[in-house]
N, CA, C and O atoms as CSV, one atom per row, in Angstrom:
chain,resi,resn,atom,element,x,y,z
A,1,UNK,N,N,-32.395,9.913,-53.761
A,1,UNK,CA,C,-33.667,9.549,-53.178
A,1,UNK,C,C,-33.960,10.557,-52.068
A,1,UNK,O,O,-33.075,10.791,-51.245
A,2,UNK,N,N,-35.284,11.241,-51.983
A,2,UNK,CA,C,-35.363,12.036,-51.062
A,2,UNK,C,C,-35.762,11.463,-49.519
A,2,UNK,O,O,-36.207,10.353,-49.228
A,3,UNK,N,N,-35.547,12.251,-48.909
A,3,UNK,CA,C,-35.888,11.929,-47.422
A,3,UNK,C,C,-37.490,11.920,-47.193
A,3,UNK,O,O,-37.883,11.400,-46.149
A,4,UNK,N,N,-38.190,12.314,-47.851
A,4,UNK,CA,C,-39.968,11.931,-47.980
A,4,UNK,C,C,-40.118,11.181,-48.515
A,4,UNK,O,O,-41.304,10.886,-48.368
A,5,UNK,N,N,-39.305,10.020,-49.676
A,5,UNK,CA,C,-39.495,8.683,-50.138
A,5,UNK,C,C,-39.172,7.630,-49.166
A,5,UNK,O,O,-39.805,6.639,-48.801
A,6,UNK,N,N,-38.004,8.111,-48.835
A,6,UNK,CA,C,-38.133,6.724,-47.231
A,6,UNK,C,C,-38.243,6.903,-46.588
A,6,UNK,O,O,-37.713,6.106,-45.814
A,7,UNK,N,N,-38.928,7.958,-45.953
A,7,UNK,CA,C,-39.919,8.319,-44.814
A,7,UNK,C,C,-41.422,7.497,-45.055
A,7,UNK,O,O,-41.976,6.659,-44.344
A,8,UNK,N,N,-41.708,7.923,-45.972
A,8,UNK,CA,C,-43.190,7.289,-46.827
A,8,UNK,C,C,-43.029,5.503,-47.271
A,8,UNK,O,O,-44.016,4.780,-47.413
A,9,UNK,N,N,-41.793,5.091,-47.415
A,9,UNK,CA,C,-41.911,3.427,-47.926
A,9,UNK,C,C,-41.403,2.846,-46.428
A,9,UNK,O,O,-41.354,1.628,-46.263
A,10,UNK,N,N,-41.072,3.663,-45.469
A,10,UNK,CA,C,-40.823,2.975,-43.873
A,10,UNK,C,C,-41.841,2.688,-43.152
A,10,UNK,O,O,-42.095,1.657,-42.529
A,11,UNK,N,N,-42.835,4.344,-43.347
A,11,UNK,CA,C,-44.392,3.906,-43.101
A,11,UNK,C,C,-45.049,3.058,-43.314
A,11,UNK,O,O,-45.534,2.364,-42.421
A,12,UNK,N,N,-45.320,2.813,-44.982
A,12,UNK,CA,C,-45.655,2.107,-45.442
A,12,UNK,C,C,-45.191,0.670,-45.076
A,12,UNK,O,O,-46.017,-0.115,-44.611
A,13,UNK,N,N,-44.042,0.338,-45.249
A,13,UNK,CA,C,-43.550,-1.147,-44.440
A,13,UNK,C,C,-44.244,-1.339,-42.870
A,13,UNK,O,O,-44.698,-2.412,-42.473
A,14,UNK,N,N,-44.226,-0.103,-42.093
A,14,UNK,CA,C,-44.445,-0.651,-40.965
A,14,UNK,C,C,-46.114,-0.722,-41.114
A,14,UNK,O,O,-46.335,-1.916,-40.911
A,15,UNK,N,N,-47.451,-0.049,-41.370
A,15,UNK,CA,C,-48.657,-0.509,-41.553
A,15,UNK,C,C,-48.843,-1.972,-42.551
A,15,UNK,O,O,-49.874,-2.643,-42.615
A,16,UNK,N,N,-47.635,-2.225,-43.240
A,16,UNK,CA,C,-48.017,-3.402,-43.696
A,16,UNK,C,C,-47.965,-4.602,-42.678
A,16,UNK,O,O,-48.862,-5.400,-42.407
A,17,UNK,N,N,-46.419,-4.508,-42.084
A,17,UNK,CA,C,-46.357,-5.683,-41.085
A,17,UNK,C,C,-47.479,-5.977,-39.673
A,17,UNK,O,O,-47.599,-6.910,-38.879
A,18,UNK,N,N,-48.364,-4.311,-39.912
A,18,UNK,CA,C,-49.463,-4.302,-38.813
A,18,UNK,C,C,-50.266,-5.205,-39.024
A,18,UNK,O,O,-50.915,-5.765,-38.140
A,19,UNK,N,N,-50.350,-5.592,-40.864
A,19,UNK,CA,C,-51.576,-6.487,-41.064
A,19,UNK,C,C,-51.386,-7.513,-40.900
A,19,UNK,O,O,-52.366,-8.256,-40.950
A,20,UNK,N,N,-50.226,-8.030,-40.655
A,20,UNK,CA,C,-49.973,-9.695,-40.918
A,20,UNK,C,C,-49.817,-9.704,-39.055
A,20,UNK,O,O,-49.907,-10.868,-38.663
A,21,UNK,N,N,-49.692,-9.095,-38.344
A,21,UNK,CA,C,-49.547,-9.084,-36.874
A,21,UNK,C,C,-50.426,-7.966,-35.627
A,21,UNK,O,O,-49.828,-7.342,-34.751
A,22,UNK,N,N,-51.791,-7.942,-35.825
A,22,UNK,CA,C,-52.366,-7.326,-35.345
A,22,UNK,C,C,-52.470,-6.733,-34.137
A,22,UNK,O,O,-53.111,-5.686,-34.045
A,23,UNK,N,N,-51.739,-7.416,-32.810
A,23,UNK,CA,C,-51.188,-7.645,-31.804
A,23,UNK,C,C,-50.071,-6.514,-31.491
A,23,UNK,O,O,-49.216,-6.283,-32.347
A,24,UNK,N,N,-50.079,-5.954,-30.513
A,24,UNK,CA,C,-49.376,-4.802,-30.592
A,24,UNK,C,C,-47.543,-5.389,-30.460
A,24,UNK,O,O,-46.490,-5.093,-31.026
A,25,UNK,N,N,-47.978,-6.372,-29.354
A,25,UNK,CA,C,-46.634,-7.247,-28.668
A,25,UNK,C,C,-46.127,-7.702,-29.901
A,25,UNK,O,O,-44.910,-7.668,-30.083
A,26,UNK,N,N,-47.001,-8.185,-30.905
A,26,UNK,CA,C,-46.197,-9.641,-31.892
A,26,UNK,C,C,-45.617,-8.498,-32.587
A,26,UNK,O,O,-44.402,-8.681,-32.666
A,27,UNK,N,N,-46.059,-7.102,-33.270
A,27,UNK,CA,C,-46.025,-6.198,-34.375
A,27,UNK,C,C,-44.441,-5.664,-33.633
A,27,UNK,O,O,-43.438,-5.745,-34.342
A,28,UNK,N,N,-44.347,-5.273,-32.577
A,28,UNK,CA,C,-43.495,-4.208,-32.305
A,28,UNK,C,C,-41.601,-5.257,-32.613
A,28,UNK,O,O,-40.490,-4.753,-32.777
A,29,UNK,N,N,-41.933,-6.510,-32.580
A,29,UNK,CA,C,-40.517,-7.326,-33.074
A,29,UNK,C,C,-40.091,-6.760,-34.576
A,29,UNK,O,O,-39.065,-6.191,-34.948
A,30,UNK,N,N,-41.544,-7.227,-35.439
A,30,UNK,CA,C,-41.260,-6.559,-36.990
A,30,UNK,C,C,-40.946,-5.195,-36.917
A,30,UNK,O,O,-40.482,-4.698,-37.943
A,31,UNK,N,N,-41.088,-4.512,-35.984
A,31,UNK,CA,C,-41.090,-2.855,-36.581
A,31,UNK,C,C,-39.258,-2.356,-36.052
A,31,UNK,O,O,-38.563,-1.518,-36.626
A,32,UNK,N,N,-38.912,-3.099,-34.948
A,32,UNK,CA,C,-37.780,-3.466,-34.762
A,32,UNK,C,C,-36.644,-3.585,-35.573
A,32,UNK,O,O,-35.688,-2.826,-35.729
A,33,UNK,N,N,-37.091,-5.350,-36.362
A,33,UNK,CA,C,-36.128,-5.372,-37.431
A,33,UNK,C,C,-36.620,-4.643,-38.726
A,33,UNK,O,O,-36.338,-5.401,-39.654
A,34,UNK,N,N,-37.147,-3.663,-39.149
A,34,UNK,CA,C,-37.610,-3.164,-40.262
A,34,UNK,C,C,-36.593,-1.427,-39.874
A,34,UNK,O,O,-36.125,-0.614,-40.671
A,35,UNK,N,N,-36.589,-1.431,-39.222
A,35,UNK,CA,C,-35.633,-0.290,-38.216
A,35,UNK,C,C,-34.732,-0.444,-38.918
A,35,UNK,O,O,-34.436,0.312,-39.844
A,36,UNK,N,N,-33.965,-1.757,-38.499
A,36,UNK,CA,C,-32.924,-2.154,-38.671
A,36,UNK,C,C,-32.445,-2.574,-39.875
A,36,UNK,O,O,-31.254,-2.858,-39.994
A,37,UNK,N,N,-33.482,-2.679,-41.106
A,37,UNK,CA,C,-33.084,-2.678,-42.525
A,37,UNK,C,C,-32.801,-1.040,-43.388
A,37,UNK,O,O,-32.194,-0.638,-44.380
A,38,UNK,N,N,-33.693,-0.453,-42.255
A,38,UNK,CA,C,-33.666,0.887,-43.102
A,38,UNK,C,C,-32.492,1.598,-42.538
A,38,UNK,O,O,-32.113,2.505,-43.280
A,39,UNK,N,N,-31.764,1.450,-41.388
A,39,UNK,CA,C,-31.000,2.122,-40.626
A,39,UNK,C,C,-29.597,1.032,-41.508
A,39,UNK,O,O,-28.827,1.813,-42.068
A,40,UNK,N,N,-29.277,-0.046,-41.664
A,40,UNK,CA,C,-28.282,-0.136,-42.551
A,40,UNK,C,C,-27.997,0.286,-44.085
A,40,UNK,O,O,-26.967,0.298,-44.759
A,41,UNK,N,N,-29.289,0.615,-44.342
A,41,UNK,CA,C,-28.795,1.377,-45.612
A,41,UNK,C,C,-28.860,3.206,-45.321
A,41,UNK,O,O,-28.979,3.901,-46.330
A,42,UNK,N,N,-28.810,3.634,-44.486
A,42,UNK,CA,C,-28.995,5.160,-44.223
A,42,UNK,C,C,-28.036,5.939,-44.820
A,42,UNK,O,O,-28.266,7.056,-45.283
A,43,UNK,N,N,-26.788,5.296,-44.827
A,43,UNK,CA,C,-25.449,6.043,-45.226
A,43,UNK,C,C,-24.919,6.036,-46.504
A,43,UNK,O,O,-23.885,6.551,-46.930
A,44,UNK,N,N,-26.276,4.993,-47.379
A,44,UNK,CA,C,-25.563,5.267,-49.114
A,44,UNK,C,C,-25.888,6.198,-49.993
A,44,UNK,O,O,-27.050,6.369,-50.362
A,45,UNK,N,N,-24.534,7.133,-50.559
A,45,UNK,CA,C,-25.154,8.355,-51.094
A,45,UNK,C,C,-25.185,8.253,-52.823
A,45,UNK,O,O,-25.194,9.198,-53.611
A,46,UNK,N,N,-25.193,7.164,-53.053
A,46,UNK,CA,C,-25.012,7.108,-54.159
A,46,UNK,C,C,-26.500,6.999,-55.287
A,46,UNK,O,O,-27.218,6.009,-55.149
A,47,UNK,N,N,-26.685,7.525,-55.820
A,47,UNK,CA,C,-27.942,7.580,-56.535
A,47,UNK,C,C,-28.481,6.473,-57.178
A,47,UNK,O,O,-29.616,6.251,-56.756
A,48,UNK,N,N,-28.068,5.589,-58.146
A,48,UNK,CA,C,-28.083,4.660,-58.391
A,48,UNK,C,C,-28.004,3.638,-57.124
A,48,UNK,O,O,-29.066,3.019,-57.058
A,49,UNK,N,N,-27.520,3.437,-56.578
A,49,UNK,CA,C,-27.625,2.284,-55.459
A,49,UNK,C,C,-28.805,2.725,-54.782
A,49,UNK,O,O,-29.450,1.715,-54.501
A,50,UNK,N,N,-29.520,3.978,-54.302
A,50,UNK,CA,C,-30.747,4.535,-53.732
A,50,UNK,C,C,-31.893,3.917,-54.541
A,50,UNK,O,O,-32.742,3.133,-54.116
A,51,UNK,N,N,-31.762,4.441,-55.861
A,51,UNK,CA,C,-32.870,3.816,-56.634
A,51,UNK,C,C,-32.926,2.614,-56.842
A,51,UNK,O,O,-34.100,2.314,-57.059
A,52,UNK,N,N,-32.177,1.633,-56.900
A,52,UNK,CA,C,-32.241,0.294,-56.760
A,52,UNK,C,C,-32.748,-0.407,-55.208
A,52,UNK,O,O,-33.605,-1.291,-55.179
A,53,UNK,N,N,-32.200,0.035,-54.172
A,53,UNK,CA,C,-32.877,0.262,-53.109
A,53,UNK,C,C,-34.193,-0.043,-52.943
A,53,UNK,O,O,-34.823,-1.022,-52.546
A,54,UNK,N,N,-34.596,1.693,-53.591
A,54,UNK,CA,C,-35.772,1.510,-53.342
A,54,UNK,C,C,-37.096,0.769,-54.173
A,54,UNK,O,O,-38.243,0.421,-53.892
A,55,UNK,N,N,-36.313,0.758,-55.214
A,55,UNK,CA,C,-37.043,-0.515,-56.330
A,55,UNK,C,C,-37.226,-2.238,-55.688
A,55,UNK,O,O,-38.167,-3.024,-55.802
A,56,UNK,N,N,-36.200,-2.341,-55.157
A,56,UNK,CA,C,-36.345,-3.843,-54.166
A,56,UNK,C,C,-37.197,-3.686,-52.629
A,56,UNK,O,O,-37.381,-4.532,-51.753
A,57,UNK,N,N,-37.495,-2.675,-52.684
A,57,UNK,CA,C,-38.477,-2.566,-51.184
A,57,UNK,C,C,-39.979,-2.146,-51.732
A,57,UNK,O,O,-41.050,-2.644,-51.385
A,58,UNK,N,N,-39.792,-1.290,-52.505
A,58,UNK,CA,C,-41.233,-1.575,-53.482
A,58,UNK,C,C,-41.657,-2.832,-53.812
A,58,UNK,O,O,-42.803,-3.172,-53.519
A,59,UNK,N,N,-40.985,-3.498,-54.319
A,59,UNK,CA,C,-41.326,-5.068,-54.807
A,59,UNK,C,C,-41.445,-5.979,-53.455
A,59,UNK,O,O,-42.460,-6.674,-53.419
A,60,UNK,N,N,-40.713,-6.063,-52.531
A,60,UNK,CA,C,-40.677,-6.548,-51.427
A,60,UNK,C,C,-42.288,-6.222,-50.561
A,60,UNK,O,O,-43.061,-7.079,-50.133
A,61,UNK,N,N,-42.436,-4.821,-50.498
A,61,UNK,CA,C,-43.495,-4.349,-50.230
A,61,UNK,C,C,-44.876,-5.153,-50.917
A,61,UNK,O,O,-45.887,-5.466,-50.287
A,62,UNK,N,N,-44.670,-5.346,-52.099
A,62,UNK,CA,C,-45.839,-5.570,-53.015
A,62,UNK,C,C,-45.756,-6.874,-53.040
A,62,UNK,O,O,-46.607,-7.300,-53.821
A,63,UNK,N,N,-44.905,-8.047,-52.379
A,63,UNK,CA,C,-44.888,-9.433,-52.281
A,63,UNK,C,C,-45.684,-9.541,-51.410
A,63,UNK,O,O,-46.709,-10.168,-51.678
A,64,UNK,N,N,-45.500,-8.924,-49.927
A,64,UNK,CA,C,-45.904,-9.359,-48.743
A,64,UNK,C,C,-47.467,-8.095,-48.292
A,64,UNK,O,O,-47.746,-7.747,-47.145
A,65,UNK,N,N,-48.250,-7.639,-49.624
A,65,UNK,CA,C,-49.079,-7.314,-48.992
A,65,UNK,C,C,-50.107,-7.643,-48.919
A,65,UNK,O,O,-50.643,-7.903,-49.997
A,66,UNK,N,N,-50.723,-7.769,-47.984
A,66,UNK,CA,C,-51.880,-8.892,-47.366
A,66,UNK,C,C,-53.394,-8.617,-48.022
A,66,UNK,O,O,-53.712,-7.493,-48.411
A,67,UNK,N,N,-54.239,-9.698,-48.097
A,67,UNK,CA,C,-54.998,-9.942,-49.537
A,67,UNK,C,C,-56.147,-9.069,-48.170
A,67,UNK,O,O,-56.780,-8.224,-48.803
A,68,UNK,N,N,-56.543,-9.012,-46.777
A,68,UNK,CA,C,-57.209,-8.514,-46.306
A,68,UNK,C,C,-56.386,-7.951,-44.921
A,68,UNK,O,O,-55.956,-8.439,-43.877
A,69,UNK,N,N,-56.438,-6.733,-45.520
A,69,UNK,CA,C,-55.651,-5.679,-44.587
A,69,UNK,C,C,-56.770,-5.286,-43.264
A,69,UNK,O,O,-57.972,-5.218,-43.008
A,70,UNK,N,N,-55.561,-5.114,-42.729
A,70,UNK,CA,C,-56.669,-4.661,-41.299
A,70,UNK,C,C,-56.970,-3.106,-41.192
A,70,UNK,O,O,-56.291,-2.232,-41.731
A,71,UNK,N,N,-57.646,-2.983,-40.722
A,71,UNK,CA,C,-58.706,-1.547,-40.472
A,71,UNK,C,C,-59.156,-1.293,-39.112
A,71,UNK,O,O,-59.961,-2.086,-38.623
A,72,UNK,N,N,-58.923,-0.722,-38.722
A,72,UNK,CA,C,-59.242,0.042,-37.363
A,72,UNK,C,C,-60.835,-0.092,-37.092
A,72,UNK,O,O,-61.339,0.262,-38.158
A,73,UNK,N,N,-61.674,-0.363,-36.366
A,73,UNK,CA,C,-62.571,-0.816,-36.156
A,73,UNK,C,C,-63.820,0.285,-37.024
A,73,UNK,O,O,-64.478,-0.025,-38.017
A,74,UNK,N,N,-63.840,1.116,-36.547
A,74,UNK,CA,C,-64.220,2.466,-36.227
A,74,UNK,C,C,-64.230,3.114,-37.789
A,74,UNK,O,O,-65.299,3.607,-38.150
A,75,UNK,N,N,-63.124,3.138,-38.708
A,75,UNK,CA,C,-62.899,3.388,-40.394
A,75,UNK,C,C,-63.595,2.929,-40.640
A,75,UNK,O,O,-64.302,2.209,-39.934
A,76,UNK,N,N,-63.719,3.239,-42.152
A,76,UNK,CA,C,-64.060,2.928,-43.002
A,76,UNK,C,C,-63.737,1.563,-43.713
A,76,UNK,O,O,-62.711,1.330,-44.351
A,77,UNK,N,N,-65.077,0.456,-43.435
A,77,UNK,CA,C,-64.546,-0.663,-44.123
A,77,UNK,C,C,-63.857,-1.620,-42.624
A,77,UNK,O,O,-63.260,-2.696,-42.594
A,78,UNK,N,N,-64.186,-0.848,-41.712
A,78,UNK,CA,C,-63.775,-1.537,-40.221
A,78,UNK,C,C,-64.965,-2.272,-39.630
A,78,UNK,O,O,-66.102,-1.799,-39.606
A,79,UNK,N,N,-64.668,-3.303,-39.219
A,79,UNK,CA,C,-65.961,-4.114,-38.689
A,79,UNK,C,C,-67.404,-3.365,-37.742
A,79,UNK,O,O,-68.512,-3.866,-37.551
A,80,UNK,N,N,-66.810,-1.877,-37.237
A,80,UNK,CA,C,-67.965,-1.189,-36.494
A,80,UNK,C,C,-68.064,0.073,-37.427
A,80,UNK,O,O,-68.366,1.127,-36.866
A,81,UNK,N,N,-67.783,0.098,-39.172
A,81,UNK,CA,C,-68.235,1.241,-39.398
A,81,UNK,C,C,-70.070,1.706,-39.832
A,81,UNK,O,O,-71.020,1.232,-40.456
A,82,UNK,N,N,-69.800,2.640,-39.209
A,82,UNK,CA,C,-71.592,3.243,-39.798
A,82,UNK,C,C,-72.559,2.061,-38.702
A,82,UNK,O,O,-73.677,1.732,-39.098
A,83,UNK,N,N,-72.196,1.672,-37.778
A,83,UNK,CA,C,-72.685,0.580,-36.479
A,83,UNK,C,C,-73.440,1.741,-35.682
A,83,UNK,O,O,-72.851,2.789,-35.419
A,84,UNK,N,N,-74.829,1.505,-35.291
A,84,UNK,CA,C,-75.466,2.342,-33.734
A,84,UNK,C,C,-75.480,3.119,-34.962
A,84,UNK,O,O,-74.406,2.767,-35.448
A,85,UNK,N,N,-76.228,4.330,-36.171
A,85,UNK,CA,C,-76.670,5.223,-36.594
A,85,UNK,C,C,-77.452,5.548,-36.098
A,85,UNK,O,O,-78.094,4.905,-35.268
A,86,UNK,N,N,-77.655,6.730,-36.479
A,86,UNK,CA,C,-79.154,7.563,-35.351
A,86,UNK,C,C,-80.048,7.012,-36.536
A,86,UNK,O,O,-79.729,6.675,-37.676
A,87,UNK,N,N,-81.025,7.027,-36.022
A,87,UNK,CA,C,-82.563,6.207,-36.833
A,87,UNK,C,C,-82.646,7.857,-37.669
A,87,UNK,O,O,-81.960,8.865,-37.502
A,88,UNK,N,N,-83.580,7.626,-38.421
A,88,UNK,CA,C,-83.546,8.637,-40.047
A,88,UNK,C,C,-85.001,9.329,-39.338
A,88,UNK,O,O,-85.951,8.906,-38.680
A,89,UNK,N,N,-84.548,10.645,-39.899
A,89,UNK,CA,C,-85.981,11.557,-38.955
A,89,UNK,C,C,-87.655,11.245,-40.671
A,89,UNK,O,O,-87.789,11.423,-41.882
A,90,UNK,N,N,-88.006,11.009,-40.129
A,90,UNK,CA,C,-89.162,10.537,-41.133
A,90,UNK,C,C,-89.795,11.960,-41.424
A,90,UNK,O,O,-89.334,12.838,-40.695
A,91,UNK,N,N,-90.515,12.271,-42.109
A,91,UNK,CA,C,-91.726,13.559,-42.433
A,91,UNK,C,C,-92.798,12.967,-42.047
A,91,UNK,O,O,-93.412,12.005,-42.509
A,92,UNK,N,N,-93.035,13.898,-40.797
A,92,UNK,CA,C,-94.049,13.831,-40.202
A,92,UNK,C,C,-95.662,13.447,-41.043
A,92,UNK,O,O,-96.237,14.165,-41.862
A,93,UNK,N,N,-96.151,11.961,-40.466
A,93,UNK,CA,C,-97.455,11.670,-41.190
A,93,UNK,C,C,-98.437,11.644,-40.286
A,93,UNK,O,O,-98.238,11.361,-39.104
A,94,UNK,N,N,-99.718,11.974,-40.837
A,94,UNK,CA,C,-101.061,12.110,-40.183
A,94,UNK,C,C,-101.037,10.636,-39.885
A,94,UNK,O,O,-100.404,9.661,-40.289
A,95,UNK,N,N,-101.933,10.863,-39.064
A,95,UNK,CA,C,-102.487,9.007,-38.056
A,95,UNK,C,C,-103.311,8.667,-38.843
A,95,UNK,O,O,-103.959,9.515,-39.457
A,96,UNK,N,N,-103.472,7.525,-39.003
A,96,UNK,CA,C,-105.068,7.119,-40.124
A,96,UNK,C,C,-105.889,6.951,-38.798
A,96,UNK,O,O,-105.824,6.673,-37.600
A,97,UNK,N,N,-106.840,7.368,-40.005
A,97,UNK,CA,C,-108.627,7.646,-39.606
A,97,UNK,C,C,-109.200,8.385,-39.884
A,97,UNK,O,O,-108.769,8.838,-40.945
A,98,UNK,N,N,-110.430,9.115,-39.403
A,98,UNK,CA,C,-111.180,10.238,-40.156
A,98,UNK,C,C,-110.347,11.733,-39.977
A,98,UNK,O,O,-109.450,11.656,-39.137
A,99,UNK,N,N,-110.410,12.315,-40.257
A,99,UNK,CA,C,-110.302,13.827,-40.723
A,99,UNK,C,C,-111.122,15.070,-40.754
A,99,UNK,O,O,-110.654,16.107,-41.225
């Protein structure tokens, strides 16, 4: 298993537990023990036990991911995106009346 696969499924674990704990205080306990799952398996070199590994944290991953993920305000799909736009420049029209 390479070192950019559980670099990338640690990430991934920790933006997941962001969604279920939005709160910086409540989040930083999960990111803690999620540390601490990935740091007891750090030392197995065995290939087969890696890929099994990481097949049970994939699935684990895909149990606990949340049906409405959170989004940064500001993104895309975030409660203030595309909020305050500049008004749309119109093409300039004549005033009614005579001519």
């Amino acid at each position: 298993m390479s070192t950019s696969a559980v670099k990338s499924l640690y990430r991934r674990s920790l933006k997941l537990s962001f969604d279920w704990a939005v709160h910086r205080q409540l989040w930083r306990g999960q990111a803690v023990y999620i540390r601490s799952l990935f740091d007891a398996n750090k030392d197995v070199r065995d290939p087969r036990q890696q890929q099994v590994l990481l097949r049970e944290t994939e699935k684990l991953l895909e149990t606990w991911k949340h049906p409405d993920p959170y989004h940064a305000p500001t993104a895309p799909g975030g409660n203030k995106w595309e909020r305050n736009l500049p008004a749309p420049i119109l093409p300039y029209a004549q005033p009614p009346g005579p001519h």
